[in-house]
Structures are given as structure tokens and as C-alpha cells.
C-alpha positions in Angstrom: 0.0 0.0 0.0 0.9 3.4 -0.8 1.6 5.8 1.9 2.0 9.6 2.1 1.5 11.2 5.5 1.0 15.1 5.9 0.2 16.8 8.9 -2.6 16.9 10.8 -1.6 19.0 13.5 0.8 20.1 15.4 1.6 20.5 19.1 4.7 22.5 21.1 5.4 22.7 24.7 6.7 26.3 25.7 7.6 27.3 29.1 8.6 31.0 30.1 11.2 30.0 32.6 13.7 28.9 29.2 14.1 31.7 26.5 14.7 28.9 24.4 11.7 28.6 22.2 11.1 24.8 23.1 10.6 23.1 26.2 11.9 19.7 27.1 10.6 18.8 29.7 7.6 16.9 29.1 6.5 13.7 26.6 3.6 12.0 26.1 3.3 8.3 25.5 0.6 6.0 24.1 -1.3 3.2 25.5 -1.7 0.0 23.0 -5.4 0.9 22.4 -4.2 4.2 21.4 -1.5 2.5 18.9 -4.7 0.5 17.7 -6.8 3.6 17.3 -3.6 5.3 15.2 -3.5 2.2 13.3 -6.8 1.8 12.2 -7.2 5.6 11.7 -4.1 5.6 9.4 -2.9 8.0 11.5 1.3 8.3 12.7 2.7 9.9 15.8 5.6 11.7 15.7 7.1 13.2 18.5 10.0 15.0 19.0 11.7 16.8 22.0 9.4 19.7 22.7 6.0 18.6 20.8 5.0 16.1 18.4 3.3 16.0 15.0 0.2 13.9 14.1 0.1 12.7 11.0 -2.2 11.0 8.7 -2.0 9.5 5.4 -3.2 10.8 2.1 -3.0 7.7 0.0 -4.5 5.6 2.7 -8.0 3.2 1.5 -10.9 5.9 2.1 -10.0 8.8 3.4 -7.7 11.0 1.7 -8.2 14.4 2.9 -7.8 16.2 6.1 -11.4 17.2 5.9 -12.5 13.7 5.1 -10.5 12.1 8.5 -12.5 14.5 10.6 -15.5 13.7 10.1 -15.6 10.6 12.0 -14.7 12.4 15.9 -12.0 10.2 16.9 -11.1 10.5 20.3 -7.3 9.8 21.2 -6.0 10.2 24.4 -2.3 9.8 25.4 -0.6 9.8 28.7 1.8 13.3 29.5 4.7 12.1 31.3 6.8 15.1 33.0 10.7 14.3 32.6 12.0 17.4 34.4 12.3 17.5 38.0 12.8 21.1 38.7 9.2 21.5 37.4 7.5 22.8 40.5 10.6 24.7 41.8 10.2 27.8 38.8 6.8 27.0 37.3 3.8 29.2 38.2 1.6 26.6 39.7 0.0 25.6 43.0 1.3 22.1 43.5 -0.3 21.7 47.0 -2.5 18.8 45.8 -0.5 17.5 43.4 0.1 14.2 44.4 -3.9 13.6 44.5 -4.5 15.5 40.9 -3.5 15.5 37.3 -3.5 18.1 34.1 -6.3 17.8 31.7 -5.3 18.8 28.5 -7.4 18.4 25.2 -8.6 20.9 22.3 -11.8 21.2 23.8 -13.8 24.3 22.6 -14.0 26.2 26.2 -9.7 26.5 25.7 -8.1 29.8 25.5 -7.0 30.1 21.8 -4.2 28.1 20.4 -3.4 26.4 23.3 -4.6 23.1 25.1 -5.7 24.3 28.4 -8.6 26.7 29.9 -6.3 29.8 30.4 -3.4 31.2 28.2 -0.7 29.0 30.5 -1.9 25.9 32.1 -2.6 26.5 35.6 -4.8 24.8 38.8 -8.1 25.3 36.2 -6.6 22.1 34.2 -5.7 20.1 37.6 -8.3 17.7 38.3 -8.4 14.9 41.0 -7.0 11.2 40.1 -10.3 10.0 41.1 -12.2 11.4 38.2 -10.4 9.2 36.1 -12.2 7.1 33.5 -9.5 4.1 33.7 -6.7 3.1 36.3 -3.0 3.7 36.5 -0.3 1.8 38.0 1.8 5.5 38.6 -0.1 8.8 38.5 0.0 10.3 35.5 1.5 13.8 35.3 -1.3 14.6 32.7 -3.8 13.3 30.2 -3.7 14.6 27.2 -7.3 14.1 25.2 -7.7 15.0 21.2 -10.6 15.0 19.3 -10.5 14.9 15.5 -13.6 16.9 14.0 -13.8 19.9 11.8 -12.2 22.4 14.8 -9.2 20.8 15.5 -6.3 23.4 14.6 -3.3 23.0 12.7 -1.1 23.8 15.9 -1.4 24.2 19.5 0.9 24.8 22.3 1.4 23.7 25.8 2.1 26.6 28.1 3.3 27.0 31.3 4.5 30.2 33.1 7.5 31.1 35.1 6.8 31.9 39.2 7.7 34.7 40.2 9.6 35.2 43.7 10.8 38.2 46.1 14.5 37.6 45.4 16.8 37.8 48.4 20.4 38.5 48.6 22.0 37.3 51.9 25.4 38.9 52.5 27.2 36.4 54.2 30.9 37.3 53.9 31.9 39.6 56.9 33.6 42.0 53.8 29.9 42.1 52.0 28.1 42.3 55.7 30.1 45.3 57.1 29.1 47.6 54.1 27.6 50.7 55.7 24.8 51.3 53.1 24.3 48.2 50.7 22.1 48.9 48.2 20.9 46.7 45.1 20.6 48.6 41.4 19.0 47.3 38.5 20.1 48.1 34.7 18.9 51.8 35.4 21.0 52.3 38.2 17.8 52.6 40.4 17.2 51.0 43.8 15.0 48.3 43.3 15.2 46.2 46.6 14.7 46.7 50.0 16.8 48.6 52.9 19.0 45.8 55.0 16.8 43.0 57.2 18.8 41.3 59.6 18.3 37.8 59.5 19.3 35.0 62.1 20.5 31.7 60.5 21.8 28.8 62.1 25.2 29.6 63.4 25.0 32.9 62.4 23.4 35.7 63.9 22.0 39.4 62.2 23.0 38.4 58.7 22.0 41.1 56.1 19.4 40.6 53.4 18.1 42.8 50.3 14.8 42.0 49.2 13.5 43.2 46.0 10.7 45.3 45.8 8.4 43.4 44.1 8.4 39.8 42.6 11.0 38.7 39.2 10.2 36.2 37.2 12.9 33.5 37.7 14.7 32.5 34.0 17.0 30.2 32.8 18.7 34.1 31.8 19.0 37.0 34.2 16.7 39.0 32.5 18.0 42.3 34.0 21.8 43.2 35.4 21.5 44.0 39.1 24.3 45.1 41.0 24.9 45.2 44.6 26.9 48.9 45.6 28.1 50.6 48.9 25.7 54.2 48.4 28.6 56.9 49.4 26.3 59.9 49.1 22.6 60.0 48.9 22.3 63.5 47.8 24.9 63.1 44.6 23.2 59.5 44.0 26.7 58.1 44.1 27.6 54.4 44.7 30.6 52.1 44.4 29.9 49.0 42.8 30.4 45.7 44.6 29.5 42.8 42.5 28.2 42.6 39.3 26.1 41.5 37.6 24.8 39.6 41.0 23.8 36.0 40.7 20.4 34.3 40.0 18.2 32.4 42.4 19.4 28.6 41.8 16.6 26.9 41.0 17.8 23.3 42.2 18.1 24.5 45.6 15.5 25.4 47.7 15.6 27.1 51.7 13.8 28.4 54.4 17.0 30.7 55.6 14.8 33.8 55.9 11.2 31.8 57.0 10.8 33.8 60.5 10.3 37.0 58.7 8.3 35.9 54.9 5.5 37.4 54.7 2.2 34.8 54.5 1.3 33.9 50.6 4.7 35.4 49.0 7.1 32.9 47.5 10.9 34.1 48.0 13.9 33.2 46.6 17.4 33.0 48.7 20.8 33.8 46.7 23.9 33.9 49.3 26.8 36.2 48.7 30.1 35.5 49.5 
């Protein structure tokens, strides 16, 4: 038999943390009634490292246009698998419940345009609880991803998730960095953007110095603006000697409760020690 596959349609996985257009860090994979539904459809999966392409073949006994293939509402659902473990450490999502609650993703018509999930970036609205689920699984599934092939489905769609956003912290550890008489934290502009010094206590260590931004960053695989910690020598002339820079990002892989006595309820911060 003759085969010629073009494409269906086409999904990508994006996530604001990487400035990379792609993201890696989740699959899908395909139970064996799936493969059977593929097969009988005439229908190919093709994935690659941040999406995958469905495709279907033109030549195939039948059907031989796109049009033609959706008019029979096949439903194929495949399992989302989530390969990266810093996941919940920079992505904008409430993982409280997570161990009781998986994504639902489809191309259902209440989505936001263009993308699989109920909101521009996936979020809590597309978690729903393991128990709702239609057939078992020996692990939780990270997601369930759900297509339906009628006379809406899209030529692409994306996968989006956003970046958190912390309260930044700079702790200034060294006794050089801890002694400065008026530490202050610029951004790009040379403006102040972070808070007069808080003393915090840590173990061993008593009244150590912190600089907490003003308002929440976005945490990135890039710094995404050049701050710079400086000694101010005169407030009146704006003046300042500059310490370090550019200062360090948060490091995503690690993850402390240095400054916990003094957080502020329903904030997420971000530590970065200075040396």
C-alpha cells in the first residue's frame, strides 16, 4: 500500500522559565489501544523533543483528505509524562495537591485560543483529581492529554506554562559584603530596586544582612536584568561604588527556608547567598 502522510496537526510545549523557544521537559506516551486507534485511523505519531506532530496519510484506502478524516470524531488520548524534576521549583503553579491531581489537556472548545488548556498558561483550572479518572493507573499520570478529530481541531497548538515569580533575596554572608555601611541593590537603570538591609538570624550565624526586591521577578533560565549590589557613598549626589556585578540568579535546584521567621504569609521568596 501506498503511503503519504502530511500533517494533521501540530503541538509544542513552551515554558517561560527557558528563553529557548522549546521546552523539554515533558512527553507523552501512548497506550496500545491508542497505537490500535492510530493504526486503524491511518494515523502516525511523531514526536519530537518539545511537541509532536500527528500525521495522517493521504493515500490511505478511504479517506484522503484532512477534511474527510474529521468527520468521524476520533477521540485519542495519550498519557503526559513530565521528565523534568525542577518542574514545580520555577513553574507558576499551585502544587499543594499534586500528588492527588493530574493536568487535563485536550482541544476542547472552552480553551483559551491556540493552546490546550482553559487559560493562556496551564494552571490549577486544568488540575483535576486522580479520582475522576475514567481508567486506572499503576503511577499517576503527570497529565492526560485528550484530542478530538472533528472539523475544529487546529493545525497547531501549544502547551504553556509560566515562570513563578519570587521576592528575590540577597544574603550577605561574607563579613567584607556584611560590614558595608549602606548596601544597596541597582538594576540596569541604576535605580534601587530592593529593600533597605533586614537582619536575619540563620543557624550559626546571627544578624546576617538581606536585600529583598521590591516586588516579585520572574525567575529565567537568563538573568533578565543586570542587578548590582553597591556601597551608596552619598545619597544627595546618588553616588555608589559597585560591589559585584552582575549579581547572581536564584538557583533553582536548591531550595531554603533561611529567611522563614520573617516571609510574609502567601509570598514565594527566593534566597541567593553572597560571598
Amino acid at each position: 500500500m501506498k503511503q503519504q502522510y502530511e500533517i494533521l496537526t501540530t503541538i509544542r510545549y513552551r515554558h517561560d522559565f527557558f528563553q529557548a523557544l522549546s521546552y523539554e521537559g515533558i512527553g507523552i506516551r501512548m497506550s496500545a489501544a491508542t497505537g490500535k486507534q492510530l493504526l486503524n485511523a491511518d494515523l502516525m505519531l511523531k514526536q519530537q523533543a518539545s511537541g509532536f506532530l500527528l500525521l495522517y496519510n493521504t493515500l490511505g484506502a478511504g479517506k484522503r483528505t484532512r477534511s474527510d478524516l474529521l468527520q468521524d470524531n476520533t477521540m485519542l488520548t495519550f498519557e503526559v509524562i513530565l521528565k523534568d524534576p525542577l518542574f514545580y521549583n520555577y513553574t507558576a503553579i499551585d502544587a499543594g495537591s499534586i500528588t492527588t491531581q493530574c493536568f487535563m489537556f485536550g482541544n476542547d472548545a472552552a480553551n483559551a485560543p491556540g493552546v490546550l488548556h482553559r487559560h493562556p498558561y496551564a494552571d490549577a483550572a486544568d488540575l483535576y483529581g486522580t479520582d475522576t479518572l475514567t481508567e486506572p493507573f499503576f503511577t499517576k499520570p503527570f497529565g492526560l492529554l485528550t484530542l478530538v478529530l472533528n472539523d475544529s481541531l487546529q493545525d497547531n497548538y501549544e502547551i504553556r506554562f509560566q515562570a513563578r515569580s519570587t521576592y528575590w533575596c540577597y544574603y550577605l554572608m561574607s563579613e567584607q559584603l556584611a560590614a558595608l555601611p549602606h548596601p544597596v541593590i541597582l538594576n540596569n537603570s541604576g535605580i534601587s530596586c530592593f529593600s533597605e538591609p533586614l537582619l536575619a538570624a540563620l543557624p550559626e550565624r546571627n544578624n546576617v544582612p538581606v536585600l529583598v526586591s521590591n516586588d516579585p521577578i520572574p525567575l529565567s533560565d537568563r538573568t533578565p536584568d543586570i542587578l548590582k549590589l553597591a556601597n551608596r557613598l552619598s545619597e544627595e549626589d546618588n553616588k555608589h561604588k559597585i560591589i559585584i556585578s552582575p549579581l547572581p540568579s536564584p538557583e533553582v535546584n536548591r531550595i531554603s527556608a533561611a529567611g522563614r521567621s520573617w516571609y510574609t504569609n502567601g509570598k514565594t521568596y527566593s534566597e541567593i547567598f553572597l560571598y
